[in-house]
Structures are given as C-alpha cells and as structure tokens.
LOTORGU-720399 format. One line per field, with one value per residue: residue number from 1; x, y, z of N, C-alpha, C in turn. Coordinates in pm, whole numbers. Example, Ala and Ser with C-alpha at 12.3 -4.5 7.8 and 13.67 -1.06 7.14 Angstrom:
BEGIN
i	1|2
n.px	1319|1285
n.py	-569|-225
n.pz	780|708
ca.px	1230|1367
ca.py	-450|-106
ca.pz	780|714
c.px	1320|1290
c.py	-330|3
c.pz	780|787
***
This chain:
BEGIN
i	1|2|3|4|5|6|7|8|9|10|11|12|13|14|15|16|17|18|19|20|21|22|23|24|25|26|27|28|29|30|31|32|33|34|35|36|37|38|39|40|41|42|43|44|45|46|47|48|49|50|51|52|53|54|55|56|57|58|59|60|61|62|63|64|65|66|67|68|69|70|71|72|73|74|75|76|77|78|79|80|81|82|83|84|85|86|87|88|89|90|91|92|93|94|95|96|97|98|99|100|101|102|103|104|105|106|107|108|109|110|111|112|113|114|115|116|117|118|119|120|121|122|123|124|125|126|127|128|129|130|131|132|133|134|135|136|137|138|139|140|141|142|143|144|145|146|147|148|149|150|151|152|153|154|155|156|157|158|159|160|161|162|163|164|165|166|167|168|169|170|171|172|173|174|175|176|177|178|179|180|181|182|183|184|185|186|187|188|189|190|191|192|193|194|195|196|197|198|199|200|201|202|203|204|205|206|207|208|209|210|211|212|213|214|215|216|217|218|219|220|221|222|223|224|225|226|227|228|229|230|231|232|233|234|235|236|237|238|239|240|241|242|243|244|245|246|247|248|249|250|251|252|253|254|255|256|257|258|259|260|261|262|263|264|265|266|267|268|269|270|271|272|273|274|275|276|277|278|279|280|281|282|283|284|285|286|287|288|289|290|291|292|293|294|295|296|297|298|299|300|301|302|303|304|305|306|307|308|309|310|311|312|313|314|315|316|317|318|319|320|321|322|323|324|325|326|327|328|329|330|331|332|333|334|335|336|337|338|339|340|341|342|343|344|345|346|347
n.px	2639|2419|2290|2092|1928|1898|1704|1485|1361|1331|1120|934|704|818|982|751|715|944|932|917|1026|1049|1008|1291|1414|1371|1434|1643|1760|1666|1922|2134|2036|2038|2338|2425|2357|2485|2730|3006|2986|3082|3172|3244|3124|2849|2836|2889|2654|2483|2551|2551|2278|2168|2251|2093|1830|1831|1823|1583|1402|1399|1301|1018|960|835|676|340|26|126|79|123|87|18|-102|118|156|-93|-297|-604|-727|-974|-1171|-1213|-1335|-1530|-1668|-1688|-1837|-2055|-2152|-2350|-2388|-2347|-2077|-1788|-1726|-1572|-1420|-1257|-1099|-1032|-800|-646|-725|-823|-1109|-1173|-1421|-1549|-1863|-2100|-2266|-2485|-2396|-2174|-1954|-1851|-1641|-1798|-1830|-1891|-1780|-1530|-1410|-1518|-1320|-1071|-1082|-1113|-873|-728|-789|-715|-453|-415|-466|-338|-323|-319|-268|-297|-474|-772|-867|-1142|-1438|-1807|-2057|-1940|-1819|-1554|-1452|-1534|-1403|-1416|-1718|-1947|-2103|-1992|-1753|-1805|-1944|-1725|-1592|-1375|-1022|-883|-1059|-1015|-738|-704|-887|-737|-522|-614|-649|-446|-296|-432|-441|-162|-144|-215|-130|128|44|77|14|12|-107|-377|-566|-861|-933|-1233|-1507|-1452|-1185|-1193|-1050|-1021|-1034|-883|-638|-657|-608|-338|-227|-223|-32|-78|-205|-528|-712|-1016|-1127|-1256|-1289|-1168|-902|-827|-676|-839|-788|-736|-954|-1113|-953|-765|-506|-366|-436|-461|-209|-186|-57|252|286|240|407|641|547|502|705|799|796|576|388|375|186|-70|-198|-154|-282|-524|-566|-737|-649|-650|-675|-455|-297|-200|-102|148|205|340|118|-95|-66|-186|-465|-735|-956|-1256|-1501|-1704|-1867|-1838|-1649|-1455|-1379|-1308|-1069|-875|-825|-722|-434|-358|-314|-104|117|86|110|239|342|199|375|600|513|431|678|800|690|703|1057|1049|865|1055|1291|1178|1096|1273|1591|1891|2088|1945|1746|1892|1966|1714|1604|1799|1707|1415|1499|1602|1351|1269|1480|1535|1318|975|882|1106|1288|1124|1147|1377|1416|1276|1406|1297|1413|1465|1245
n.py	1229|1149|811|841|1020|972|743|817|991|842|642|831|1050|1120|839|707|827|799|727|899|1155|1411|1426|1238|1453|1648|1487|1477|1707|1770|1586|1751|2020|1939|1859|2083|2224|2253|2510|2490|2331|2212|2182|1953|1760|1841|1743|1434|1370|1358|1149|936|953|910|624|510|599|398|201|213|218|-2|-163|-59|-79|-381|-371|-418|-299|-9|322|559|830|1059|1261|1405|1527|1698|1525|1463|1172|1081|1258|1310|1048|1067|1189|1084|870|994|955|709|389|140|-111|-325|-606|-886|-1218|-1507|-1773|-2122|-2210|-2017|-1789|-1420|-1257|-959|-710|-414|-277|-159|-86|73|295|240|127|375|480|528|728|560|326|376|348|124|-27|59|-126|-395|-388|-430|-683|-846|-758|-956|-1209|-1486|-1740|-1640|-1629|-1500|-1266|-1108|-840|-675|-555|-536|-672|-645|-448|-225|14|353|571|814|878|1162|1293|1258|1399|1660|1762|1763|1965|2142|2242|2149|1935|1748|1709|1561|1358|1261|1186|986|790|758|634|351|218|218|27|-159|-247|-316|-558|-872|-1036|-1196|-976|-895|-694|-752|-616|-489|-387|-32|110|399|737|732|481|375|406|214|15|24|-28|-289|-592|-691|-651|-761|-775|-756|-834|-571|-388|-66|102|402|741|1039|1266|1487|1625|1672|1892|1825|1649|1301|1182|975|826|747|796|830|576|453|535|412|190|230|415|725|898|719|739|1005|1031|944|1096|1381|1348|1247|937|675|360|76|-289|-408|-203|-143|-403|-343|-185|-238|-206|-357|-729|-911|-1049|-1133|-1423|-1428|-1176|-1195|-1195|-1388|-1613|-1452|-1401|-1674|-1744|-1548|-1620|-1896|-1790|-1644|-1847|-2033|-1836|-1883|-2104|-2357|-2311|-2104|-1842|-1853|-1725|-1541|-1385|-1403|-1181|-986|-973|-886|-637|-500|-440|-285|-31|42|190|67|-25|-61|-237|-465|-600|-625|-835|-1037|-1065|-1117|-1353|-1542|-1598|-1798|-1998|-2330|-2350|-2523|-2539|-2534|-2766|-2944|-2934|-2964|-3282|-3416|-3300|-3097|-2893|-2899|-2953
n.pz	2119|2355|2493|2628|2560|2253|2344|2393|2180|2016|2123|2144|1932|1656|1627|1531|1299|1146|880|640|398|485|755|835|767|980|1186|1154|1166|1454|1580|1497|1638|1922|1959|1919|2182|2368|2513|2379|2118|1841|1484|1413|1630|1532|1338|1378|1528|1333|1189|1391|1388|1121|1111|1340|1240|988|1073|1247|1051|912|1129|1176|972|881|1129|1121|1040|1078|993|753|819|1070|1412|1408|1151|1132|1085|1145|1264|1341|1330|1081|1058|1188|996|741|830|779|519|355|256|-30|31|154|122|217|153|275|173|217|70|99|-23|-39|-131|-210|-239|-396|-345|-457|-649|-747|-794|-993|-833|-651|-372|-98|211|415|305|288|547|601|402|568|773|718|596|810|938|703|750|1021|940|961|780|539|179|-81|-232|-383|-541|-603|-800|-739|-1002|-1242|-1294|-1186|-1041|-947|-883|-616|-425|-559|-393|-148|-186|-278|-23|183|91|168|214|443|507|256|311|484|416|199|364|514|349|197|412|437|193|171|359|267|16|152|261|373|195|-152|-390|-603|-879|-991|-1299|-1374|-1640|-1576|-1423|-1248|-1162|-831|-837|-1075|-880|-691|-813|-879|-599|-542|-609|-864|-1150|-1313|-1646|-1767|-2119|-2264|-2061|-1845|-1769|-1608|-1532|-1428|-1290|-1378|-1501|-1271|-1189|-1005|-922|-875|-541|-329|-331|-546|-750|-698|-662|-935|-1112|-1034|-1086|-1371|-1501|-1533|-1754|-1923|-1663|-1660|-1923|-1877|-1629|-1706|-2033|-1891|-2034|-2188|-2075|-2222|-2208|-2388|-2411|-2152|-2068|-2289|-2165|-1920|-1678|-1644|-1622|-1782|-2012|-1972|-2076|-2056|-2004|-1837|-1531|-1305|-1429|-1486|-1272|-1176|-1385|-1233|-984|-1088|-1206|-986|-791|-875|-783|-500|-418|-128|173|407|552|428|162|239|354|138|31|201|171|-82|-90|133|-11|-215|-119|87|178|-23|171|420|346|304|594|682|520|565|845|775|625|834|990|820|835|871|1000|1018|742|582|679|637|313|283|383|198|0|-248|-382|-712|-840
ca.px	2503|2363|2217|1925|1821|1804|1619|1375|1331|1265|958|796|624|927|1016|692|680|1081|970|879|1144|1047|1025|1412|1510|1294|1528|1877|1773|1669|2012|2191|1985|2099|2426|2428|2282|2650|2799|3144|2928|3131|3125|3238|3039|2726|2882|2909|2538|2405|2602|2445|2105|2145|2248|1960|1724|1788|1798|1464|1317|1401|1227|931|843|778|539|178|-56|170|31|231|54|-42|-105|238|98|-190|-393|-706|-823|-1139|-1222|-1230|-1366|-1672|-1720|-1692|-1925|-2259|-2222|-2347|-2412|-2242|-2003|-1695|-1707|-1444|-1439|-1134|-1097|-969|-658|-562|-686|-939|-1146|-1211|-1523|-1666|-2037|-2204|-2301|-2551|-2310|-2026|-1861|-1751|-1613|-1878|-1787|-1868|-1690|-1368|-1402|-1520|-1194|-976|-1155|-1065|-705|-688|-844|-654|-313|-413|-536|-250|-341|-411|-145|-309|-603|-829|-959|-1252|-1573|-1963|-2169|-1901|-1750|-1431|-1439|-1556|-1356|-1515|-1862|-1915|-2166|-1926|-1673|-1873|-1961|-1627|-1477|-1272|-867|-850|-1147|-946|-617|-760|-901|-638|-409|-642|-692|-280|-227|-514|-390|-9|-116|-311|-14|200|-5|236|11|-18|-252|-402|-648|-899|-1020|-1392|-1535|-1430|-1131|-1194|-963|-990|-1005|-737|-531|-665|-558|-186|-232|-196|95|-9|-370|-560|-803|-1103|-1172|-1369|-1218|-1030|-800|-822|-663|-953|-815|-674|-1065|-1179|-921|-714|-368|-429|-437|-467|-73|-184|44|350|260|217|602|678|498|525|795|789|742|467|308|292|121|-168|-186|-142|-356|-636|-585|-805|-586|-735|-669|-365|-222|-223|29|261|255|391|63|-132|12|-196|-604|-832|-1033|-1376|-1538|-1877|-1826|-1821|-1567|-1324|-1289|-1231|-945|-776|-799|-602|-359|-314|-263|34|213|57|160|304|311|197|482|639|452|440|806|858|600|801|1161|1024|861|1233|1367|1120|1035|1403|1745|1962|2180|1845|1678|1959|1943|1534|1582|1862|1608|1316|1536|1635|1244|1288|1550|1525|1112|944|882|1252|1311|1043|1190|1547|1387|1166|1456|1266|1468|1446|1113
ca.py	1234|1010|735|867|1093|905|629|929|1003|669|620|960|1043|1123|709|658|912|801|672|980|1224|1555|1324|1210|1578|1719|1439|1521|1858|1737|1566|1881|2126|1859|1836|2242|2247|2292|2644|2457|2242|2255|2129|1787|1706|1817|1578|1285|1349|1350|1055|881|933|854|498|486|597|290|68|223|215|-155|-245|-31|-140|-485|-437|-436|-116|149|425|708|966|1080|1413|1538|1602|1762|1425|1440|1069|1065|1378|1228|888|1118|1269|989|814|1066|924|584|342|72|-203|-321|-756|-977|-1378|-1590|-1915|-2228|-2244|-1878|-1684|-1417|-1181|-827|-680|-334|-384|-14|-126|214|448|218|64|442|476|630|761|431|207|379|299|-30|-68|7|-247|-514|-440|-474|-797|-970|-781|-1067|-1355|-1596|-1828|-1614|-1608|-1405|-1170|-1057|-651|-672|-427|-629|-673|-615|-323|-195|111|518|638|886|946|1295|1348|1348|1480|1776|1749|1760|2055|2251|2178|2057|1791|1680|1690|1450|1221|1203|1094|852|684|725|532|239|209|183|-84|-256|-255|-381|-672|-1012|-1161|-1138|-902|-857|-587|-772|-487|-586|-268|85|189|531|795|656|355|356|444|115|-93|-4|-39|-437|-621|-722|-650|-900|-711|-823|-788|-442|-246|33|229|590|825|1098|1334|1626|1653|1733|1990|1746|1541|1175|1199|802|738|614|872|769|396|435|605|323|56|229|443|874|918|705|828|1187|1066|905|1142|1446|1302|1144|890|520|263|-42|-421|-444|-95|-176|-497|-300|-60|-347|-154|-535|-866|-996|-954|-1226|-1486|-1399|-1044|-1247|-1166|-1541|-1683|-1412|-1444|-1794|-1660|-1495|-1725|-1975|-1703|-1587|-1994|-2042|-1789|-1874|-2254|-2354|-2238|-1959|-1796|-1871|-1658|-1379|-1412|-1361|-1041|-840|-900|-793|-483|-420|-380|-181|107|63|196|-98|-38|-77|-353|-626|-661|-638|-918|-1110|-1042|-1217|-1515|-1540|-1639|-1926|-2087|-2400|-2373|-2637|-2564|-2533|-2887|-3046|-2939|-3033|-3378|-3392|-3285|-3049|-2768|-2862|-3031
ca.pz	2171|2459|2432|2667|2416|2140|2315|2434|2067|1938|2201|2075|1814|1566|1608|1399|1167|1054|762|532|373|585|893|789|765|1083|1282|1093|1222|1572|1624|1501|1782|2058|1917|1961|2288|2468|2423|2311|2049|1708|1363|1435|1717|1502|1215|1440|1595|1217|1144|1416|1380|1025|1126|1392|1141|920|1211|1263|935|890|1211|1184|768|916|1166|1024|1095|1102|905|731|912|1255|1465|1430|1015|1124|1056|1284|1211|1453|1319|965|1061|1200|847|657|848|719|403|400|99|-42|109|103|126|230|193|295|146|274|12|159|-107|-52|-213|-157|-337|-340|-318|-470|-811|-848|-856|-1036|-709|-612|-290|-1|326|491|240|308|681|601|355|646|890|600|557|948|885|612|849|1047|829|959|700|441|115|-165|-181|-513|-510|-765|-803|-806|-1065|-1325|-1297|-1071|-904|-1035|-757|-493|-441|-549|-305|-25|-238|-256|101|208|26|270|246|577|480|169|323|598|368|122|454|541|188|170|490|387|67|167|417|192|-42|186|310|361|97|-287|-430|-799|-908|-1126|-1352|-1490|-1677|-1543|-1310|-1289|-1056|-737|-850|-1112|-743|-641|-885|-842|-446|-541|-645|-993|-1256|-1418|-1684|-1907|-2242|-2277|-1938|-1895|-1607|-1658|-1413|-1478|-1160|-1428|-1560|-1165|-1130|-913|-897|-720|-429|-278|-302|-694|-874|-673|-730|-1107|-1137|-990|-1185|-1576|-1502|-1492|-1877|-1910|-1558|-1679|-2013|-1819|-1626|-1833|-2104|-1869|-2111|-2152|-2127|-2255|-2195|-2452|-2385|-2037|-2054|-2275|-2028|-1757|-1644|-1615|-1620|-1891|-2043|-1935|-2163|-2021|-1906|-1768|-1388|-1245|-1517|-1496|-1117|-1172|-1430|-1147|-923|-1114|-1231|-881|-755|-943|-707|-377|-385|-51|322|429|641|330|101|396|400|26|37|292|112|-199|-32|135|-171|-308|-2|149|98|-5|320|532|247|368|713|625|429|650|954|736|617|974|1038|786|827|1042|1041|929|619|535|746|537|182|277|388|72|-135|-335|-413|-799|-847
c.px	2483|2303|2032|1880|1745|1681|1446|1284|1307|1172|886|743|694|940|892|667|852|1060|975|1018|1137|1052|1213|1488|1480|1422|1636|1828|1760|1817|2119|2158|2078|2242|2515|2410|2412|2685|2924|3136|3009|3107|3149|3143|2852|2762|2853|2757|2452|2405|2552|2310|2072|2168|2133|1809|1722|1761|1609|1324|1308|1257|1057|819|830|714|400|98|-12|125|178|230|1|-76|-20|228|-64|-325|-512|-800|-927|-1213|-1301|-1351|-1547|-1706|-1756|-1817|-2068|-2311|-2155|-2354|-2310|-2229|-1868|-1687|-1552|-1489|-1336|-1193|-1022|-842|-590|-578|-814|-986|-1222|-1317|-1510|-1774|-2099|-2279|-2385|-2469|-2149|-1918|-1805|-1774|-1715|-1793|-1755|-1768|-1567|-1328|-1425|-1367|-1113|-1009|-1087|-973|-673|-723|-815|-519|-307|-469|-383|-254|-348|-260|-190|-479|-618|-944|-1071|-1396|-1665|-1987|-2076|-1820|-1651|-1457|-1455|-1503|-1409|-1646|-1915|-1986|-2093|-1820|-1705|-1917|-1840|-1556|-1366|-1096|-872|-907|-1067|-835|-667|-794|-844|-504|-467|-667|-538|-248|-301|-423|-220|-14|-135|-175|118|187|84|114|46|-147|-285|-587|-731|-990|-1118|-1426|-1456|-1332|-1096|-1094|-962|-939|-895|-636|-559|-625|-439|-168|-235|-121|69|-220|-394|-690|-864|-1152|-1287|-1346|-1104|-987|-803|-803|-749|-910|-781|-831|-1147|-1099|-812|-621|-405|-405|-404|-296|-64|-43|185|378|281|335|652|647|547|639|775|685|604|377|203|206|-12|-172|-230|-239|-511|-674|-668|-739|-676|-660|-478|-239|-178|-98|128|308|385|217|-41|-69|-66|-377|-643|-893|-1145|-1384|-1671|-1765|-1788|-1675|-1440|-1262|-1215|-1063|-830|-758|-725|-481|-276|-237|-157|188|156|49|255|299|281|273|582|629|491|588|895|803|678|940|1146|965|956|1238|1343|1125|1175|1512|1825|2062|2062|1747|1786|1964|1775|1539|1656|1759|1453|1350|1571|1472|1226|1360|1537|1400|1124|933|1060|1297|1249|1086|1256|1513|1360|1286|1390|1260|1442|1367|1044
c.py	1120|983|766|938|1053|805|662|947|922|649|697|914|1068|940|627|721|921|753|742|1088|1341|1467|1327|1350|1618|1637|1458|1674|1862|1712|1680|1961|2037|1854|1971|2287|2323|2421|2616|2358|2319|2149|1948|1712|1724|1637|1458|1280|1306|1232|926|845|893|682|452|484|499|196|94|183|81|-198|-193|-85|-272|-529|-348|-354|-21|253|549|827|988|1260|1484|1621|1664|1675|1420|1291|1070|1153|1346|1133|963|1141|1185|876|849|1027|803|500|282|-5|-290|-508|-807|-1150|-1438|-1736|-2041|-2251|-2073|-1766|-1638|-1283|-1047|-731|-519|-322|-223|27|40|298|397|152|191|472|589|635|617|356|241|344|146|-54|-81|-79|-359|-527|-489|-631|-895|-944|-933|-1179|-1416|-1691|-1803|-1560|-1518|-1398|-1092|-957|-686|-573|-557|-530|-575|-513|-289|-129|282|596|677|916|1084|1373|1396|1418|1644|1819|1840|1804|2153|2168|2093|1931|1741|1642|1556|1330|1166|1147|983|744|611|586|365|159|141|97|-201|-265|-352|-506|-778|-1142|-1042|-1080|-865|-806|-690|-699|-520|-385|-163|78|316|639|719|487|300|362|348|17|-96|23|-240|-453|-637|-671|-713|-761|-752|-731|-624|-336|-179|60|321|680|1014|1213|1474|1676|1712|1858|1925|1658|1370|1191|1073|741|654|649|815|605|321|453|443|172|46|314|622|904|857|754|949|1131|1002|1047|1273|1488|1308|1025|746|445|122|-159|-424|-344|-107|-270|-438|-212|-132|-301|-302|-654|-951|-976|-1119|-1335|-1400|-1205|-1085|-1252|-1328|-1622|-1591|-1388|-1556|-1861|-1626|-1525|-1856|-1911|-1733|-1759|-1992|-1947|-1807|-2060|-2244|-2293|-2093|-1831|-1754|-1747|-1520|-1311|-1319|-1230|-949|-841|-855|-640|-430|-340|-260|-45|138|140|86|-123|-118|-204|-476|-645|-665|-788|-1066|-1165|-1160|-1367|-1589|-1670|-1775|-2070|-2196|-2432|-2488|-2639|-2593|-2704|-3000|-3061|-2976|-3197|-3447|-3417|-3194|-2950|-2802|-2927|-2932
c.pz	2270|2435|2534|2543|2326|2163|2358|2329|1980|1976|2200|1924|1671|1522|1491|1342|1085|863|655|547|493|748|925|849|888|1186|1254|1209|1395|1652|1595|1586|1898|2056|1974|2091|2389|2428|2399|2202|1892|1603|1343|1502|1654|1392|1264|1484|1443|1177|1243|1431|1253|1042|1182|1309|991|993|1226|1150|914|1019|1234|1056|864|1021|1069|1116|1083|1010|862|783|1020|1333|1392|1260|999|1056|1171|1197|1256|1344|1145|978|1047|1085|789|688|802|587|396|253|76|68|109|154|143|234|169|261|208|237|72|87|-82|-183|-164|-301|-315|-388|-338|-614|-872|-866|-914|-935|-646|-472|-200|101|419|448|249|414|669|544|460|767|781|593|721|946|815|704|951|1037|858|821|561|355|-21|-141|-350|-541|-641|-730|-828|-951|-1211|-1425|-1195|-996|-992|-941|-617|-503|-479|-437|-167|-73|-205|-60|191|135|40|265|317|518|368|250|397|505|267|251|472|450|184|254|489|281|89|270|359|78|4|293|271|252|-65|-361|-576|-768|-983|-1221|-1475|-1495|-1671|-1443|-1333|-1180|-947|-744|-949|-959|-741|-647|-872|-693|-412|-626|-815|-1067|-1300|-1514|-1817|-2009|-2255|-2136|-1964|-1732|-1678|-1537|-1444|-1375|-1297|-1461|-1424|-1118|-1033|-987|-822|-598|-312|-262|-490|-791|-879|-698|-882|-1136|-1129|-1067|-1349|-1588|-1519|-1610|-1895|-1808|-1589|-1825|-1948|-1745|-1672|-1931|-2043|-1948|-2069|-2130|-2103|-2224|-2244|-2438|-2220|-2011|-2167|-2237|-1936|-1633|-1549|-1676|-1769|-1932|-2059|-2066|-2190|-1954|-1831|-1633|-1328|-1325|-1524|-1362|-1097|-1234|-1313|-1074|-967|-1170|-1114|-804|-797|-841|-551|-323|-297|69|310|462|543|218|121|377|195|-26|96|193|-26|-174|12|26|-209|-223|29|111|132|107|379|470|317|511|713|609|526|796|922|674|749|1031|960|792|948|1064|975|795|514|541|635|371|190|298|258|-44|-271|-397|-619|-843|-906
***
C-alpha cells in the first residue's frame, strides 16, 4: 500500500473514529478494498495491506488516547451533536457547579436537589462544558463528583426522558452522555465519586465514570435501568465489568439490586464507607482521602493518570510505547531534577 493513502486516511474521518472495535474492522476492511483495487491484487498483497494498517492503527490509537477531547463518536455513527445539544437545551433546571482549589483539587457538584440531583437537559450540557474545563485545569491534580444537599444523583429527568422518546433521540443522547462520561473518565487527574444518599441509574453510571467511590453511612448505588425497560446506556455497564468483574455486573444489573455502603467495598465496588453522612463533614472525608494520592506536582499526577489509563483502554503492544511516550515527558523535568537532588526516592 502507499504511503499516500494511508496518510489520506489518517486525516479523515476514519483517523478519529480508530479507536472503537467496528471502526478497527471498517479499516481492516478499507485496507483490504485498496489492497484489491489492482486486477493482479492477490492474497498476499491483501495480507501485507492488513498487516500494515494493523501496525498504523496502534501507532494511531496510542497517539490519539492522549490527546484530551476526542470523543468516541462523530457523524460517521450517525451522531448529530448540534442536533442533540438543541434538544437538550428545552429542558432547563438544575446545575452542574465546579470549584477549583488552590491545592489542585476540585469539586464537581450537581446542583437539582428537587428532583434528587437528576440530570436535566441543561445539566448535561453544562456537564460537558466542565469536563472541557477541568481538560484544561493545568494545575489541577484531583477532582470530587458529589450531588447537593445530600444526595448523589436519580439519574435522568423523566421529563425529558419522556420528551425525548424516539430511537434516534435516545441513540443521540446515549452518544453524547458516552462521549462526556469517557472524557470525564479519562481526565489526567484523580477522580472519586462521593456517594451521599441515592445513586440511582444514571447516576450509578456516574459513579463508575471516576477512578475510585467514597460512600456514607446510609447510601446506596442501584443500577435501576432493568425496572425502566432499559440496559445503561452512559458507558456505566461497560465500566462496572470492568470495576466488579462480569459475574457480579450481571447480578446488579439483573437483580436491580441496592448495594449498600459495606456490600459495595466487598464488591471492590467503593474504596471504603465514610465516618460521617452530614454533607459538610463527609466532603471534608474525601478530601483528605483523596490528598493522600494527589501529593506532589502536577504534571506528575497527570503523568501517572494517562499510564494507568494505557493500560487499562490499550492493547499491551500499543500500552508501552503509551507509557514510554509519557515517561519520556518526565524524565529530566524538574520535578524529576529536584527529587534526584533532594534524594527522595525513599522518604
């Protein structure tokens, strides 16, 4: 294959949609047609075209997971974001707060206390204004999702739920929750859920859309979607596999079961169940929790966020030069310069 081609097909719209499986296959199949294109095109010459685009397409995947914005979806999946954005905008209510702190750690509210914190039209547009927002918080090393006034999150509003009952309108706004959600996930800080009262469907999704849960005395997570007739939708289901493992998954799931405080950490589900459930005292909880891992530079932090996301999203071919690529950015900085000075590799 020539290298025009491919570098044709890297600057379309294929080059950012490499990261998803049907994407993967749509381009194996791309470089096979081109491969074909000759009427003396045989079974080797597809072989060898497959075999390079499979290299290209880790080369690609590496360099695309680490920039910040990219979404999972676009036109070429029949995503009309505008088209969305408009919808979402008619139903208003609610808010979605942000406040950055000076030590780097902030805090992400949602602000809809009458109806439980659940997600309106606006507040999902606000959400993705916010993750754009902490994407570039230079300074900023961990970040703490929490619901006002004592409670988490009851998912979707039903009002626009209902609103917005046509396929298309779901499909649309389960892409645009997906691609929020999986940025917000893979923000270069550290992120913990702190689950006060209720995380109900959506918001169970929410909670495993950050790296770790903190949860007080008397709350629950409950993935509630089997009781609407509905699967998650938000990217939570795949998240949860991932966190408690298949078996457990499907019994949440499945079930719609409560899981409470204690059931919860021997899930691996949350990290651990608070002192306090009074709103003021158990932020302050998770804020010294969360400290403990956000000691030290920022860049730093940033640095140790992406090669742990490698790992996790990557294939381990395409996870080490990831990882090589982001030690690359340390080595030699100051902060490196200053520890080796310092001496305080075992301090």
């Amino acid at each position: 294959m020539e290298e025009g081609v491919a570098a044709r097909v890297l600057e379309g719209e294929l080059w950012m949609d490499c990261t998803t499986e049907a994407s993967q296959q749509g381009m194996a199949g791309a470089a096979l047609s081109l491969a074909e294109t000759g009427e003396e095109a045989d079974c080797c010459e597809s072989e060898m075209s497959i075999s390079i685009w499979k290299g290209l397409l880790q080369t690609t995947k590496s360099r695309l997971f680490v920039q910040r914005g990219v979404s999972l979806y676009n036109g070429t999946h029949g995503f009309e974001e505008e088209e969305i954005k408009k919808k979402l905008q008619q139903f208003g209510g609610g808010a979605i707060n942000l406040s950055k702190e000076d030590n780097g750690i902030g805090v992400l509210t949602l602000n809809n206390p009458k109806l439980m914190n659940a997600f309106t039209g606006t507040m999902m547009l606000e959400l993705q204004e916010r993750v754009t927002e902490l994407e570039n918080w230079k300074h900023g090393k961990g970040l703490i999702v929490q619901g006002a006034k004592n409670t988490f999150c009851s998912g979707s509003d039903l009002n626009a739920v209902r609103a917005m009952s046509s396929p298309q309108d779901g499909m649309n706004m389960c892409m645009f929750m997906q691609n929020t959600l999986t940025r917000l996930k893979r923000l270069p800080l550290i992120s913990v859920a702190l689950v006060q009262g209720k995380a109900l469907g959506g918001g169970a999704e929410l909670t495993t859309a950050c790296d770790f849960r903190l949860m007080t005395p008397g709350s629950e997570i409950r993935f509630v979607h089997k009781q609407m007739g509905l699967v998650p939708g938000w990217g939570g289901a795949a998240r949860l596999v991932q966190i408690v493992g298949s078996g457990p998954a499907l019994k949440l799931l499945s079930g719609a079961l409560k899981v409470d405080p204690e059931r919860a950490v021997q899930l691996g589900l949350a990290e651990e169940t608070l002192l306090s459930s009074e709103e003021t005292r158990s932020l302050e909880e998770a804020q010294v929790w969360l400290n403990q891992y956000t000691k030290g530079p920022a860049e730093v932090i940033h640095a140790v966020k992406k090669v742990i996301a490698a790992g996790r999203e990557l294939q381990f071919e395409a996870a080490l030069p990831a990882e090589k690529d982001i030690f690359g950015t340390l080595w030699g900085a100051p902060a490196n310069l200053q520890a080796l000075a310092q001496s305080t590799k075992h301090k």
